[in-house]
C-alpha positions in Angstrom: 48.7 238.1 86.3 51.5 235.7 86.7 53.5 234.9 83.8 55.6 231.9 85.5 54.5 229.9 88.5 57.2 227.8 89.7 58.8 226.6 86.8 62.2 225.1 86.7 64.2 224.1 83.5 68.2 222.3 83.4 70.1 223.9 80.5 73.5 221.5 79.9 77.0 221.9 78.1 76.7 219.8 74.9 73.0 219.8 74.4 70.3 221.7 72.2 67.1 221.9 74.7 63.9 222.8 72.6 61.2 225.2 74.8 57.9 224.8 73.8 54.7 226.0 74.8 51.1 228.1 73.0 51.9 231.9 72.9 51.8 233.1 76.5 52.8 229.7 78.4 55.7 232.0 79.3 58.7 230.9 77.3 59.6 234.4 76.6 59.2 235.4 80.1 61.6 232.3 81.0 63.9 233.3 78.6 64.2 237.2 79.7 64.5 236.5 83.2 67.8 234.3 82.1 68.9 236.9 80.2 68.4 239.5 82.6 65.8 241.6 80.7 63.2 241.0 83.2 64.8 239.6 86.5 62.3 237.3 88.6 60.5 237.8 91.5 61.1 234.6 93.3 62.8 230.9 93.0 66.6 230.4 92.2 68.9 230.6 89.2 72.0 228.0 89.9 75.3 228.8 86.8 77.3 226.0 86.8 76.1 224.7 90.4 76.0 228.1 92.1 73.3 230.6 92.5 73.8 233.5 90.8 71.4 236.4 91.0 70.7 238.2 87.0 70.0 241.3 87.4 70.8 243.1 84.2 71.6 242.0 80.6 75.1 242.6 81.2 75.2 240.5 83.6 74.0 237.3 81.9 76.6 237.9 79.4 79.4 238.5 81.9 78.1 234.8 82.8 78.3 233.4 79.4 74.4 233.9 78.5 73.7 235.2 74.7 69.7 236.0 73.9 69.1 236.3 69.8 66.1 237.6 69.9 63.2 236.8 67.1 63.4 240.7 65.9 67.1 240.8 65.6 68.9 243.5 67.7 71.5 244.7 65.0 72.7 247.9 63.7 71.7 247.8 60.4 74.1 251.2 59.4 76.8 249.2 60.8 79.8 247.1 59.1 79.2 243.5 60.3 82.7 243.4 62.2 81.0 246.4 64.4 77.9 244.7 65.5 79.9 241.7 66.0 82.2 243.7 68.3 79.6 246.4 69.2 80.2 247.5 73.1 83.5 245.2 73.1 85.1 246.9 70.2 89.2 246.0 70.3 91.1 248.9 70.6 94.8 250.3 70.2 96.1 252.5 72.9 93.1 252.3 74.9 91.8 254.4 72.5 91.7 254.0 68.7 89.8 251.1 67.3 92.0 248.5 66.0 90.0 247.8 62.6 92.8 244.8 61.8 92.3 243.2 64.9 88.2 243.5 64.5 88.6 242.2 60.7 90.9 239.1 61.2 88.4 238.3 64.4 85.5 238.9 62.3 86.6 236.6 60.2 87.5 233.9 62.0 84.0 233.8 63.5 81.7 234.5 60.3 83.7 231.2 59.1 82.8 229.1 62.2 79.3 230.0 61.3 79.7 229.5 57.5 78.7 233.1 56.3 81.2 234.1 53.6 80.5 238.1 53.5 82.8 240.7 53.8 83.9 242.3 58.1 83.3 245.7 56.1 79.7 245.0 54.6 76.9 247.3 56.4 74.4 244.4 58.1 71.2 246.3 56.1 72.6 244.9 52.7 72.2 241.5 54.4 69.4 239.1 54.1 67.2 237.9 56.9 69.3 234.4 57.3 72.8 236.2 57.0 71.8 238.6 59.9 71.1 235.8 62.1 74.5 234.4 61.4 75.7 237.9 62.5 73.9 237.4 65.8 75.6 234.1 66.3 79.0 235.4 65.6 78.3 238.2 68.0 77.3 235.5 70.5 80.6 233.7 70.3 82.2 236.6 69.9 81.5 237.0 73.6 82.4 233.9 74.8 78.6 232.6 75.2 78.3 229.4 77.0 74.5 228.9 76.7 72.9 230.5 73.4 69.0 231.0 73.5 67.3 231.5 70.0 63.7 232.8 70.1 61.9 231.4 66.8 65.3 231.8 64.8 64.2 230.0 61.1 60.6 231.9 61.3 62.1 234.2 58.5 64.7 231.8 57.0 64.0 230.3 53.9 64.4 226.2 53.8 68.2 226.3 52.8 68.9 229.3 55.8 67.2 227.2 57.7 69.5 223.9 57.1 72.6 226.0 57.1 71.4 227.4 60.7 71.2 223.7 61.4 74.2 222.8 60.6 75.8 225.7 63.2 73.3 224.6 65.9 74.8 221.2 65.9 78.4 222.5 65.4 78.0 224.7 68.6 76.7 221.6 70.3 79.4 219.8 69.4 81.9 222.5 70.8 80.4 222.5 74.5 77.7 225.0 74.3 74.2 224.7 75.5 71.8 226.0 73.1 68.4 227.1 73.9 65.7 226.3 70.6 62.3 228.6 71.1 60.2 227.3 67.9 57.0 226.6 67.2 57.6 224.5 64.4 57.0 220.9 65.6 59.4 219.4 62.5 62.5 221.7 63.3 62.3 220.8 66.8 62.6 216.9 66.1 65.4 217.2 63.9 67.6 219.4 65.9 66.9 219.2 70.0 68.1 216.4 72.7 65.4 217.3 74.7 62.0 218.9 75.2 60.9 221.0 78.0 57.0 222.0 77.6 55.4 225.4 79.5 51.8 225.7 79.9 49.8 228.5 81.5 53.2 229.8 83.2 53.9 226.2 84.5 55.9 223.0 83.6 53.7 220.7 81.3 56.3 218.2 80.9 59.3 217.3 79.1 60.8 214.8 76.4 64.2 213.0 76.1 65.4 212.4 72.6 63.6 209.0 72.0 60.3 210.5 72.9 60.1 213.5 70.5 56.7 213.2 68.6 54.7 215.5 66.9 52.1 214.2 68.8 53.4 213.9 72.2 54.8 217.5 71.7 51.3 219.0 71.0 49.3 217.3 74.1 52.0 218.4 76.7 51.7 221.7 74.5 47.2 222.6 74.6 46.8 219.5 76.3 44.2 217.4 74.3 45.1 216.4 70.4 44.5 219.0 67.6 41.9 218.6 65.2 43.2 218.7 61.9 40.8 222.0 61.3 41.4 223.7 57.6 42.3 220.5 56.5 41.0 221.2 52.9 39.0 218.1 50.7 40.9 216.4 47.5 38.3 218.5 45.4 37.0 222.2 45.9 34.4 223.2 43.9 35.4 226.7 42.8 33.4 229.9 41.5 34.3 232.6 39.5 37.1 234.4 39.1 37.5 236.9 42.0 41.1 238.2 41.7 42.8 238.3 38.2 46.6 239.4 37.9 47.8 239.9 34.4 51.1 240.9 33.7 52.2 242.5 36.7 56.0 244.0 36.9 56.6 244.9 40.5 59.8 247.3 41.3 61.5 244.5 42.9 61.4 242.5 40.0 60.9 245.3 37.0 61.7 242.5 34.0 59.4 239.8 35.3 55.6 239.7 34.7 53.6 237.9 37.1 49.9 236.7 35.8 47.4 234.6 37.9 43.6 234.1 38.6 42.2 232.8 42.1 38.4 232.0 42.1 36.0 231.9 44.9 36.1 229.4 47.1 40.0 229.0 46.8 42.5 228.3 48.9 45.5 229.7 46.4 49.0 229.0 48.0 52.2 230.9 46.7 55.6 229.5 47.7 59.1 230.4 46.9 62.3 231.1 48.5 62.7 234.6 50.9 63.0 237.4 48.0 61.1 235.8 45.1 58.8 238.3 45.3 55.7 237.2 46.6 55.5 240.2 49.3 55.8 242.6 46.2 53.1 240.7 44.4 50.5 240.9 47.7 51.5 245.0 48.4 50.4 245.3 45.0 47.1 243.1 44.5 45.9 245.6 47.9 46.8 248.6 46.5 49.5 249.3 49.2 52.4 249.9 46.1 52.2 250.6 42.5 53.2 247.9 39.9 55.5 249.5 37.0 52.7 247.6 34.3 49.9 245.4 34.7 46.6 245.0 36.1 44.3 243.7 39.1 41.3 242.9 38.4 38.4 242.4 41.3 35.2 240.5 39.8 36.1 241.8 36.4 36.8 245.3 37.6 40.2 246.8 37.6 41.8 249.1 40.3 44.0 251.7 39.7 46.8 250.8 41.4 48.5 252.0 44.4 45.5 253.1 45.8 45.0 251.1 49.3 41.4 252.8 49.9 40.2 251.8 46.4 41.2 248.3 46.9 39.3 248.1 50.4 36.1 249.5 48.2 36.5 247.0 46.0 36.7 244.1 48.5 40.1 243.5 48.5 41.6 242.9 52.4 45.6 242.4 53.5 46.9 240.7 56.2 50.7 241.6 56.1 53.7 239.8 56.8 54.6 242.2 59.7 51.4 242.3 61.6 53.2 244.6 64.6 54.6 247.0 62.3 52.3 246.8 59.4 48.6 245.1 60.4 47.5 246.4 63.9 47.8 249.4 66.0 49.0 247.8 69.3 48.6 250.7 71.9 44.9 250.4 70.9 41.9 248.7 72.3 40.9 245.4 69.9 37.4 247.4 69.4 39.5 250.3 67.8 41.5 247.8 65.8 38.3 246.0 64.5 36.6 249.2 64.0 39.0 251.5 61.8 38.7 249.9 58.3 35.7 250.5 58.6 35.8 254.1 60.0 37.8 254.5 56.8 35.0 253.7 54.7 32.3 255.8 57.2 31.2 252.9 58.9 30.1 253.2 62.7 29.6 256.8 62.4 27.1 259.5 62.9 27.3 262.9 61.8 31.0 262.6 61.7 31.3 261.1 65.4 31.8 257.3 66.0 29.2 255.1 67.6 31.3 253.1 70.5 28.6 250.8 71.4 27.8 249.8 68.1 31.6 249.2 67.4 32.2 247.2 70.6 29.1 244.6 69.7 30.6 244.2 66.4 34.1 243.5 68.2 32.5 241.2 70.3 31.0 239.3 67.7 34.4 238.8 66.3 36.0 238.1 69.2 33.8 234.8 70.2 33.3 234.0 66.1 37.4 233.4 66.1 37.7 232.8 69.4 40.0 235.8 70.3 41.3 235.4 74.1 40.4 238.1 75.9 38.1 239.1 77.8 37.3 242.4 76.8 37.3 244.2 73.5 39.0 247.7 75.4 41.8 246.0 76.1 45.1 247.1 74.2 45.8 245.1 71.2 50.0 244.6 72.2 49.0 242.6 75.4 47.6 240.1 73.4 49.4 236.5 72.4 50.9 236.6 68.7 48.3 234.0 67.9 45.3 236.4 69.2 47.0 240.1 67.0 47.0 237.6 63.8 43.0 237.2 64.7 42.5 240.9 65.2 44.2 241.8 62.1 41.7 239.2 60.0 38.9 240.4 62.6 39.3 243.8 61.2 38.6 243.0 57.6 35.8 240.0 58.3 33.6 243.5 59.8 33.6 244.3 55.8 32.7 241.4 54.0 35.7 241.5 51.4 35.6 239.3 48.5 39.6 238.4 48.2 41.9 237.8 51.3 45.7 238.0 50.7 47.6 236.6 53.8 51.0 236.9 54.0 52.4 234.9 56.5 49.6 234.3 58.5 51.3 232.4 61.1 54.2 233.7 61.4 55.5 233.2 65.0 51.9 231.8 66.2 51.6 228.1 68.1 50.6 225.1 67.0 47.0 225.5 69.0 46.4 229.1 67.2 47.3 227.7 64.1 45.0 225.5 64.2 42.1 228.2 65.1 43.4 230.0 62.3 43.5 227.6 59.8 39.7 227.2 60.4 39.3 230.8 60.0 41.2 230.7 56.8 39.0 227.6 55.8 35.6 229.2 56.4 36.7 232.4 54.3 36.7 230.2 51.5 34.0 228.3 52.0 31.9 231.7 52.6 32.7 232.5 49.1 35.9 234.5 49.6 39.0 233.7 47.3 42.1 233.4 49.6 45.7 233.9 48.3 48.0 233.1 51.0 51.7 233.2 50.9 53.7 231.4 53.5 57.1 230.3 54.2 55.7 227.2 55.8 55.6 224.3 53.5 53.6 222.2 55.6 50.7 224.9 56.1 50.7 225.6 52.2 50.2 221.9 51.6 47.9 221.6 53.8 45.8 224.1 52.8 45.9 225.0 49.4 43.9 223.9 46.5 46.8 224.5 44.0 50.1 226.3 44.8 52.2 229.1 42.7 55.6 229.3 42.7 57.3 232.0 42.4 61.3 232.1 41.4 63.1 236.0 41.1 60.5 237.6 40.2 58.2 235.3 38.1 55.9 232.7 38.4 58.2 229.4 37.6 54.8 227.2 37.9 51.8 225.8 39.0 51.0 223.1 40.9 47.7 221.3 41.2 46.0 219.3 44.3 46.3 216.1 43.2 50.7 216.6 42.5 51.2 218.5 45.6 54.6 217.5 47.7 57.3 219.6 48.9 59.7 218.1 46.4 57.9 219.8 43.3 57.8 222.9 44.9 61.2 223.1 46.2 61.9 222.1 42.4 60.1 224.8 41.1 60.9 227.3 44.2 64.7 226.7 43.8 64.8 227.2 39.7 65.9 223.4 39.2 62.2 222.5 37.5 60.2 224.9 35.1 57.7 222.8 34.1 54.2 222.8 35.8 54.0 219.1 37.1 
């Protein structure tokens, strides 16, 4: 299968140019072939009006080309000034490492991209958006001329995100050609110059600064206009309780309690800022960690704690934050994938031995109910699109019938056309009955679709707000510590 069919793309000194396109129009593959990961197999590459042939990595960077990749390639038992300087370290004598000449450096380049840590502090004591700062100071480090950022805010909270904003523009301003890879249709109008569109491994179009539009953006994109699917009514008519949390104290947080209730037929949202301690919450509520104190509560009944195979019994399904690492097995087939909670619980088995035929309907089934893109159900999970693993990973838990869904993240990293499809998903849960917590870093989507939204704010709930008052102002407020109060 071809993953690019004659696509050509201008990349210019001074200018952020945002690529677009569904998971698998090839905007990776683009990408990797500029940065020498995966040179191509036909057309031409032109650097500053010659052709230049890419064959390796280090190549592109002798060239001026610096990839940030969305899983960030950094040494997390290293000082920052190493991984700044990792490959390139300066030395004294030809020899010993000059650790004055790598801190003053260091230095000088975290300032250009306004992180005020320490050369000497190990990158794993970083947060997400400081490590991404790290990256850029290791890109300028090496003289980069064109930076590419794959999906750079998708773990940023909203003031990383600004503050990585601010640098884009700054490198802009300095000559550099940056290279924006987002899927988020409001970051791409407030920071890019220009719009270039991939569809199916082929140009779909592209947008000058004037033309920028949500809307234009999304039919060059899937090429028709979205339906606003999951889009939830003014008033839900909810059930009973199906989740109660009553004083929970998580390890992250051990002097903050956390109490909630979410009732069938809800959409619950819970915002907050990266490191609030939602994550903690949801690893608890599915038995993955133990809480220090507290209870969860399915339909009135409580679980034990820490006791994933108990909360799966009692109807209680996770769809983690990492789906790669954490939700799916990717060198399996989609039926294995689909089938194995439920192998867990002695599903799909006889006498000990699993019943293939009977597993692949049922992954069938789920495959055309969500609308899973692929042909067939044996193929390996990790050749899929982002967009289709986040539909395998709720395809695995629908096969059960659970009564609570916690979602973290759910689309993380997926386009705007997957998003969609799973939105719908998310809002036919609900409507079957299921109570839905989802947690997401994405204001838009919690707006969207949540019946009432928690906020959470180090460690603790800091308030609640209802339909009828949602607006990202009052849950920044509440997110950010600056209002208490439940509006």
């Amino acid at each position: 299968m071809q993953a690019l069919a004659e696509v050509g793309a201008e990349f210019r000194a001074g200018e952020v140019v945002a690529v677009m396109g569904e998971n698998g129009a090839g905007k990776s593959t683009l990408m990797k072939a500029l940065a020498g990961v995966h040179p191509p197999d036909a057309g031409e590459i032109r650097w500053e009006g010659r052709p230049v042939r890419i064959g390796s990595v280090a190549q592109a960077e002798a060239l001026g080309i610096a990839f940030i990749h969305q899983e960030l390639n950094l040494c997390g038992n290293l000082t920052v000034a190493g991984n700044v300087f990792l490959g390139r370290e300066p030395r004294r004598g030809g020899f010993w490492l000059d650790r004055k000449t790598m801190r003053r450096r260091a230095l000088e380049l975290l300032e250009r991209v306004g992180l005020k840590v320490e050369p000497e502090t190990l990158v794993e004591e970083l947060s997400i958006g400081q490590r991404q700062m790290v990256e850029i100071a290791r890109a300028l480090a090496r003289e980069a001329r064109l930076v590419i950022m794959d999906e750079p805010t998708s773990s940023l909270t909203t003031t990383e995100t600004a503050r990585l904003f601010d640098v884009v523009r700054e490198l802009k301003g300095r000559g550099l050609g940056v290279v924006f890879i987002s899927h988020r249709l409001g970051e791409v109008q407030a920071v890019a110059d220009r719009v270039v569109v991939l569809k199916d491994g082929r140009n779909s179009g592209s947008l000058e600064k004037g033309e920028i539009t949500a809307g234009r953006m999304v039919q060059l994109m899937v090429g028709r206009d979205l339906d606003p699917a999951g889009r939830r009514p003014v008033e839900v008519a909810a059930g009973e309780v199906r989740l109660a949390v009553e004083g929970l104290r998580t390890r992250a947080w051990p002097l903050q309690q956390v109490s909630f209730e979410v009732r069938a037929g809800e959409i619950v949202g819970m915002a907050g800022l990266v490191g609030a301690g939602r994550t903690e919450v949801a690893r608890v509520v599915a038995g993955v960690d133990r809480a220090l104190s507290g209870t969860v509560r399915v339909d009135g009944v409580a679980l034990r704690g820490g006791q994933v195979a108990e909360a799966v019994k009692a109807g209680v399904a996770l769809a983690p934050e990492d789906r790669k690492e954490q939700g799916i097995f990717l060198e399996l087939p989609v039926r294995e994938n689909i089938a194995l909670p439920g192998w867990g619980l002695g599903r799909g088995q006889r006498l000990g031995f699993v019943r293939a035929a009977e597993g692949r309907a049922e992954a069938e089934r789920l495959r055309d109910l969500l609308a899973i893109r692929t042909t067939d159900v044996e193929k390996a999970a990790g050749l899929l699109s982002g967009g289709n693993q986040q539909k395998v990973v709720l395809a695995k838990w629908l096969a059960l019938g659970p009564k609570v869904f916690v979602l973290d993240e759910p689309t993380r990293g997926v386009d705007v056309g997957a998003k969609a499809e799973i939105y719908r998903v998310i809002a036919e849960l609900a409507a079957g009955g299921a109570a839905v917590l989802m947690i997401s870093s994405d204001l838009e989507e919690v707006l969207r679709l949540s019946d009432r939204v928690l906020v959470m704010h180090e460690g603790r709930l800091a308030g609640e707000v209802g339909r009828a008052a949602l607006s990202e102002a009052a849950v920044m407020a509440l997110a950010t510590g600056v209002d208490r109060a439940c509006p």
